[in-house]
N, C-alpha and C positions, 0 to 999 in steps of 0.2 A: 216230442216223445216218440215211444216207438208203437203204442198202441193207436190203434185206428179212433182218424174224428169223423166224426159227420156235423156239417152247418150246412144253413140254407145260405143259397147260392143268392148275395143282396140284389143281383140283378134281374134275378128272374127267381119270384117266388115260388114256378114252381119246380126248381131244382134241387138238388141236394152236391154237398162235396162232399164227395168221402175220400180222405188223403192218409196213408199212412207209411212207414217204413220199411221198404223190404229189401230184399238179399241180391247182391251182383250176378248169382249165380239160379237166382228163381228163373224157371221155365214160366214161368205163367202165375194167374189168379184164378179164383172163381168168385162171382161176386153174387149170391141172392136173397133176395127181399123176398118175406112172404109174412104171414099174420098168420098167431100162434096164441088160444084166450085171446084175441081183441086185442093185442101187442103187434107188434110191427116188430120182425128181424129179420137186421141182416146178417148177412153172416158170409165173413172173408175165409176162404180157404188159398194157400198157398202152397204150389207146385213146385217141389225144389228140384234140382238136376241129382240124379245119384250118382255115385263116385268117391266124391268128397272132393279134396283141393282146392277149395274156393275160399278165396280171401273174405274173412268176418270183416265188409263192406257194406254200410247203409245204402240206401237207394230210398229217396225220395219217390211215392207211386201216390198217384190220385185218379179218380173216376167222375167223372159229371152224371146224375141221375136226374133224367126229366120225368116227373110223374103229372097224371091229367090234373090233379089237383095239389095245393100244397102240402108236403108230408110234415105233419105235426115231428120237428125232430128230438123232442124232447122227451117221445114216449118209441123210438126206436130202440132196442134192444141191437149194442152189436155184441157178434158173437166171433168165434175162431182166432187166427191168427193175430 
């Protein structure tokens, strides 16, 4: 799909993946975590190039998060793009 996942990384519990769908012509991401009420989000923001011209192309994008402890991923809130 094209919304964003997040799963814990089986190898090392305490990572996260967070993988989602993005655009040939994105400039970047922004990715941050923070607690909000006792909730954990994140929250994907995407940087597209202005212009226009770019071919409506999927692109596969994922991110490794090591946190000191394991992130309970079930009570993650994501948010944005």
């Amino acid at each position: 799909g094209f919304k964003p996942v997040l799963r814990v990384d089986q190898t090392e519990p305490n990572t996260v993946l967070l993988t989602w769908m993005g655009g040939v012509c994105d400039e970047g991401q922004t990715v941050t975590l923070s607690t909000h009420d006792g909730t954990y989000v994140m929250q994907l923001d995407t940087h597209e190039k202005s212009g226009g011209g770019c071919p409506m192309a999927g692109v596969p994008r994922g991110i490794r998060v090591a946190t000191s402890s394991p992130l309970p991923v079930g009570s993650v809130v994501l948010a944005g793009d």
